[in-house]
C-alpha positions in Angstrom: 51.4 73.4 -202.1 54.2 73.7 -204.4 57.4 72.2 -204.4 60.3 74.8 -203.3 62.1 75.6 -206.1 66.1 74.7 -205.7 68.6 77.6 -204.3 71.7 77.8 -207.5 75.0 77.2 -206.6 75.4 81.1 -208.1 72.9 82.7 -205.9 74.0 81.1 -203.2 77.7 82.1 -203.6 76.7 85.9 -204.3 74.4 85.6 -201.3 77.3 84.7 -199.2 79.4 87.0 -201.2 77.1 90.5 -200.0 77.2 88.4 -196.8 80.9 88.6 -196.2 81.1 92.2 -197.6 78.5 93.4 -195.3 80.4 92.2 -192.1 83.9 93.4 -193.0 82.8 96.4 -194.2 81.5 97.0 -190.1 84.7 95.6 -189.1 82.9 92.2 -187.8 85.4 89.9 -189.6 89.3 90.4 -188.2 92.2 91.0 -190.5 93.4 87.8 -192.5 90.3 86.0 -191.6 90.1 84.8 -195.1 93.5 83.9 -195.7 93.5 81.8 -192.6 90.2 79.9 -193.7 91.6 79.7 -197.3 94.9 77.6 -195.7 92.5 75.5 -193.6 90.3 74.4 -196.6 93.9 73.7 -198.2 94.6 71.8 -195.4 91.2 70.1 -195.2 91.3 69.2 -199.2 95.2 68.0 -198.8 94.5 65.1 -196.2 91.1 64.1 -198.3 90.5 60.4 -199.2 90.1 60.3 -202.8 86.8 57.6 -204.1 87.5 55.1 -206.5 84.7 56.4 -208.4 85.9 53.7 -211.5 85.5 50.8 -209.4 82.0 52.0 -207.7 80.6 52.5 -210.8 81.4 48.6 -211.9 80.0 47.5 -208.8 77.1 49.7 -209.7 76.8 48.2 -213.3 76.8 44.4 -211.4 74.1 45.3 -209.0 71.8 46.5 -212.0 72.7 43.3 -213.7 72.2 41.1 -210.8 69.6 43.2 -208.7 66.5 41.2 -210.6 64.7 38.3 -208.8 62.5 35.6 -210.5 61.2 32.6 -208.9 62.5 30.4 -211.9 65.9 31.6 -210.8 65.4 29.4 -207.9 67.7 26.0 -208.2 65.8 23.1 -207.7 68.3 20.2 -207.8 69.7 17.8 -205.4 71.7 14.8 -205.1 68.6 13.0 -203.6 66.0 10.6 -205.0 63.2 11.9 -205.9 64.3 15.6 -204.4 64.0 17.4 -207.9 60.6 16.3 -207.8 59.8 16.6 -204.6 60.8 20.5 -204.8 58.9 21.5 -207.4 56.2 20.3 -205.9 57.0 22.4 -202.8 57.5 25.4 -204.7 54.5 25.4 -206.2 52.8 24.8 -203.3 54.3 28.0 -201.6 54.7 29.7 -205.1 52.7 32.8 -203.5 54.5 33.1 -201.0 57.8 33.1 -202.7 56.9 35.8 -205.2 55.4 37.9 -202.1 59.3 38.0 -201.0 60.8 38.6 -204.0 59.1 41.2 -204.6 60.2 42.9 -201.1 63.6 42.0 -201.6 63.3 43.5 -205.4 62.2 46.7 -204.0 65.0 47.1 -201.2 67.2 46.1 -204.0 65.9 48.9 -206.2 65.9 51.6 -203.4 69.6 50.9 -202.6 70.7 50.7 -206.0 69.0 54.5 -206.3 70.9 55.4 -203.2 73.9 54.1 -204.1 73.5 55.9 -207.7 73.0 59.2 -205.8 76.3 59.1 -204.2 78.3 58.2 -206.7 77.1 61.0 -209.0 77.5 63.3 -205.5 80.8 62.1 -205.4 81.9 63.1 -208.8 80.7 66.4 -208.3 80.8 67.6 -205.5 80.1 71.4 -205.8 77.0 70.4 -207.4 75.5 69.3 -204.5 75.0 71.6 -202.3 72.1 72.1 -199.4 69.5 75.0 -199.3 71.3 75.7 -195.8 74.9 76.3 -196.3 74.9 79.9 -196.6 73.4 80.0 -192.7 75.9 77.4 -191.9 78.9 78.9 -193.5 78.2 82.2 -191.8 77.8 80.6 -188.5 81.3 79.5 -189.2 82.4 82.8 -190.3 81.2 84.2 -186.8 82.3 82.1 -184.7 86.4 82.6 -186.4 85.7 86.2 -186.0 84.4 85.9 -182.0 87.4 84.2 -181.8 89.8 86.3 -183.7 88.9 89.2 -181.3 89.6 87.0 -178.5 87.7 86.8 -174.9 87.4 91.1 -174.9 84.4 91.3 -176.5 82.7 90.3 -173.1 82.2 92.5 -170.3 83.3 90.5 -167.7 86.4 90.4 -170.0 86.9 94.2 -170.4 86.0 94.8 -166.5 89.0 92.3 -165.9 91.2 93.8 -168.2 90.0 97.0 -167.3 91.0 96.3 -163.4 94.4 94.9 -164.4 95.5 98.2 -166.0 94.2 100.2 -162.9 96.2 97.7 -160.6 99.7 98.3 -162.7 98.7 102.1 -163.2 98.4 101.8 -159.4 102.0 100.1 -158.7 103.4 102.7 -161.3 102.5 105.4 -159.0 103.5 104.2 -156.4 106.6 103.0 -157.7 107.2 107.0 -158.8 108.7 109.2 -156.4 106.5 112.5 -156.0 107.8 114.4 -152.3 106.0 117.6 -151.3 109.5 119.4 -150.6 110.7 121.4 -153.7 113.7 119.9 -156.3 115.2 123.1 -155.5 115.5 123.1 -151.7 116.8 119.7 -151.7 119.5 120.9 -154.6 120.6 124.0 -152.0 120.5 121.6 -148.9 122.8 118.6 -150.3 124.1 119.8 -153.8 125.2 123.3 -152.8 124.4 126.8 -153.2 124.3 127.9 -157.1 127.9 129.8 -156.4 129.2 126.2 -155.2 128.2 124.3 -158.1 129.7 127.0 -160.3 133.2 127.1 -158.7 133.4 123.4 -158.6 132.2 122.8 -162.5 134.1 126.0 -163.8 137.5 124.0 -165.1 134.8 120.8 -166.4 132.9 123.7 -168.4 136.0 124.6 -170.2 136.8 121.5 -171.0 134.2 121.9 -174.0 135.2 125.0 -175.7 135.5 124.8 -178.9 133.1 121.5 -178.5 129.3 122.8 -179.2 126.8 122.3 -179.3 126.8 120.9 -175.9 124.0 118.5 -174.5 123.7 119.0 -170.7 121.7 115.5 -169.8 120.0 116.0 -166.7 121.0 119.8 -166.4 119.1 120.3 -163.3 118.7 124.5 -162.3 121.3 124.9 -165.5 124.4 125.7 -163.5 126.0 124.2 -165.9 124.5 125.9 -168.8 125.4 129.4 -167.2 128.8 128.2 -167.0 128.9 127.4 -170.8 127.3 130.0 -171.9 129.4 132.3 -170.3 132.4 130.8 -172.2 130.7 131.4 -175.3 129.6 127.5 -175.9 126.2 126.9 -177.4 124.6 124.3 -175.3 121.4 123.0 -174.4 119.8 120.9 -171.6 117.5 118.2 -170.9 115.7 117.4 -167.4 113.0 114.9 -166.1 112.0 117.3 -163.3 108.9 119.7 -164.4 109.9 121.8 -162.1 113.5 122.5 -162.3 113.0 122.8 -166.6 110.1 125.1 -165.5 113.0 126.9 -163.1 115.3 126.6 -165.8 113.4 128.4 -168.3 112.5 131.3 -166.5 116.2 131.7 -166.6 116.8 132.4 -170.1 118.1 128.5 -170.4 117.1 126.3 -173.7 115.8 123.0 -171.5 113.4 120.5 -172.4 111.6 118.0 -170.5 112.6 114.8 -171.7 115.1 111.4 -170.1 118.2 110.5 -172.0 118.0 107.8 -173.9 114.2 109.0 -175.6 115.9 112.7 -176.5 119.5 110.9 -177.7 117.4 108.1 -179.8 115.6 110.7 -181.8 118.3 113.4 -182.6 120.6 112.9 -186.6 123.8 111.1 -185.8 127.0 113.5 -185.1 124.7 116.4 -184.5 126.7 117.3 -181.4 129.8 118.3 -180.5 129.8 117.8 -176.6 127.3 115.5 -174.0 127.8 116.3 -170.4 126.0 113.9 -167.7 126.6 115.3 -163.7 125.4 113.6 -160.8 122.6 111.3 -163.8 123.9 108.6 -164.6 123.7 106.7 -160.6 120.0 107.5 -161.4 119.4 104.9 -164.6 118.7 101.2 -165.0 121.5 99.1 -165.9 119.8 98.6 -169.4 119.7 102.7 -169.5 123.3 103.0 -168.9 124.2 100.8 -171.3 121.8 102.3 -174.0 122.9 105.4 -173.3 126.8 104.5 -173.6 125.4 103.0 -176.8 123.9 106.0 -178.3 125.7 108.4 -177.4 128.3 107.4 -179.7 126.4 107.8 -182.6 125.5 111.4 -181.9 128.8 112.9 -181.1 130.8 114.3 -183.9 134.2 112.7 -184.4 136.2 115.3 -182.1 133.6 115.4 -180.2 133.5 114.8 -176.1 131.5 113.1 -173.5 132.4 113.5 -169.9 130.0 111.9 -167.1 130.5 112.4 -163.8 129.1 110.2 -160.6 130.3 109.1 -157.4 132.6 106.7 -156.5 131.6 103.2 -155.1 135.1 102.4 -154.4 134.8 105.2 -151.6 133.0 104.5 -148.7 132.8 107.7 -147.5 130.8 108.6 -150.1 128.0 105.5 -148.8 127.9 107.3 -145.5 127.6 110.9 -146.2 126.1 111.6 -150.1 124.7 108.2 -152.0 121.9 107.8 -150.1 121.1 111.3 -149.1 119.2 111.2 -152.2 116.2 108.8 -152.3 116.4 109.0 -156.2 119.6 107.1 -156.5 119.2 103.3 -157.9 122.8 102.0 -158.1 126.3 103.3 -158.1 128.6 102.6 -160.9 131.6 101.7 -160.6 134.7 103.0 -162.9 135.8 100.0 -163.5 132.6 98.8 -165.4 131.6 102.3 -166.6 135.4 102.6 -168.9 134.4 98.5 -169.9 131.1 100.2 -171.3 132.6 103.0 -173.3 135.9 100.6 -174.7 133.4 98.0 -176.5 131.2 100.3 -177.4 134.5 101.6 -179.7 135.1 105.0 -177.9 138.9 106.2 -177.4 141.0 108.1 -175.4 138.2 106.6 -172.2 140.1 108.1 -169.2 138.7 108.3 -165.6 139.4 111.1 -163.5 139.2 111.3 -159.6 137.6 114.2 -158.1 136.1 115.7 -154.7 138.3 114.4 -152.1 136.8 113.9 -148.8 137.2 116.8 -146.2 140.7 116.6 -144.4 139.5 116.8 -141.1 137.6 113.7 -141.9 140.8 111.7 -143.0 142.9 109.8 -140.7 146.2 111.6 -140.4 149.4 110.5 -139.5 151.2 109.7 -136.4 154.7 110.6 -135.6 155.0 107.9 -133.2 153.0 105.2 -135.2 155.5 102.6 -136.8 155.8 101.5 -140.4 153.4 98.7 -140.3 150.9 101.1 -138.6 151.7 104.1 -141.2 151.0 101.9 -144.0 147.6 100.5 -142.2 146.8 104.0 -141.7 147.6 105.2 -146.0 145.7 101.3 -147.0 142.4 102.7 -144.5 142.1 105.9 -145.6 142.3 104.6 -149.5 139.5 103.0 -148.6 137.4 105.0 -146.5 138.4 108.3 -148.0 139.3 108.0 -151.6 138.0 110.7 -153.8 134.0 110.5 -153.5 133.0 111.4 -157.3 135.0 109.9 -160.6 134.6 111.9 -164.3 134.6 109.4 -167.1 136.6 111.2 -170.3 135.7 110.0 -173.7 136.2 110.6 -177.3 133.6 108.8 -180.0 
């Protein structure tokens, strides 16, 4: 049977060449792989031990020169009498013997002086001595980065894990989302006030941005707001989270879109609006999306332009026991003290805050003829407390 014939260094490189091609081509191999096994190799080569291949070649030239045994190479002197003699005669006597183990010893000699020929030459080149194998094993490698590049996913236990880890925090989303069966629009009329309501109580806000369009309505609701601008000749727009009220909106004549805040502020050009307008929102947001949208805001007014947001006053309890937490969708008040702290580092001027919506006067303590000072001023300190105006309008200028 013949011999196998030996694999070049070239064919095998091509080999592993087409190899590599084949698997990134079918997106088997990740992104980078090769760059990150190229920096390993670095790695690998930087911490190698270097042979002394001068000094192992001397000891090889010794060892040829010294790796020869003869029998008369064998001393036979000594210091006693007669012992030179004596020897001789010995050896001659075991003479076979003797060259039966030198002759062992020669060829062990001669088979490690091969060996140790071999890997001197295989240390001085290196590339030149490679197995018959190493594409198989170099592609094993190749695999096994890539498996692990993609990480643990490409099993199915994996995916059906990860797979019931996004239905559990789709899960908590929805529940965390408020969906009631009861219409946007009935609770507006029940708590908010009938459409004629809203519009006297918003009339002298409305014109407060003439002369300031376009106006963005954030949060427009059933677009009272909108009518009232656009009756005063303002060109305005509005955006609502609700499907329902945009969708109520719409069929109104009103330009609303379904979009939050922030999201629609982020994407429109820089000073692309003359007025923003926030009513009964801004009690709805995170703290990070108030102060994103006190952020942003900026950018997108032009430099006479205004921003007016209205909410209801923490410093009021009234307002905790009759309005706040009628609605379900309210997170956390704000109070005006923070809310004006926003807008001044965010580099706004003229921030005013304006007090608005006093409680009913039959709800307020009144005064008492017969009550003495102490008790009058007991009576103004209470009801600055309990009944201070229930909503605030912050007033700003970018």
């Amino acid at each position: 049977m013949d011999a196998p014939q030996p694999t070049s260094v070239d064919h095998l490189v091509n080999e592993l060449r087409l190899k590599v091609a084949e698997r990134r081509k079918s997106g088997f191999y990740p992104e980078g792989l090769e760059q990150e096994l190229e920096a390993h190799f670095r790695r690998v080569v930087a911490h190698r031990v270097h042979a002394d291949l001068d000094g192992l070649r001397a000891n090889l030239d010794v060892l040829d020169v010294r790796g020869s045994f003869d029998p008369e190479r064998i001393p036979l002197d000594t210091s006693m009498p007669g012992g030179a003699t004596l020897h001789r005669l010995v050896a001659k006597l075991v003479s076979r013997q003797t060259q039966g183990v030198l002759e062992q010893v020669q060829q062990f000699a001669d088979v490690v002086r091969e060996a140790l020929g071999r890997i001197t030459d295989a240390l001085e080149d290196p590339n030149g001595h490679i197995h018959a194998d190493l594409v198989g094993q170099l592609d094993a490698v190749f695999e096994r980065l890539a498996a692990y590049e993609r990480g643990p996913t490409d099993s199915a236990a994996s995916v059906a894990d990860l797979r019931r880890r996004v239905e559990a925090l789709e899960g908590a989303e929805h529940r965390r989302q408020f969906a009631p069966w009861y219409s946007a629009d009935a609770f507006e009329s029940a708590f908010r006030g009938s459409a004629e309501e809203l519009t006297a109580r918003y009339t002298s806000m409305a014109e407060r941005f003439v002369g300031h369009g376009p106006v963005l309505d954030i949060g427009c609701g059933r677009g009272e707001f909108l009518m009232l601008l656009s009756k005063l000749g303002v060109e305005a727009r509005g955006i609502e989270v609700d499907p329902k009220l945009v969708e109520e909106a719409r069929e109104a004549g009103l330009d609303v879109s379904l979009d939050d805040a922030v999201t629609h502020l982020a994407a429109l050009p820089d000073r692309s609006l003359g007025g923003i307008v926030l009513i009964q929102v801004i009690e709805h947001l995170t703290p990070q999306g108030v102060v994103d949208l006190v952020a942003v805001a900026r950018h997108k007014l032009v430099p006479d332009g205004l921003i007016v947001v209205e909410t209801v006053n923490p410093q009021s309890l009234y307002t905790f026991a009759h309005s706040f937490y009628l609605d379900p969708t309210h997170g956390n008040p704000v109070h005006p003290a923070y809310l004006k702290f926003l807008f001044d580092e965010a580099g706004y001027r003229l921030v005013e805050i304006e007090w608005r919506s006093d409680p009913p006067a039959a709800d307020v303590l009144v005064a008492d003829e017969s009550a003495s000072e102490v008790g009058e001023a007991n009576r103004k300190r209470l009801n600055q407390i309990l009944f201070a105006p229930q909503d605030y309008a912050l007033v700003a200028r970018p």
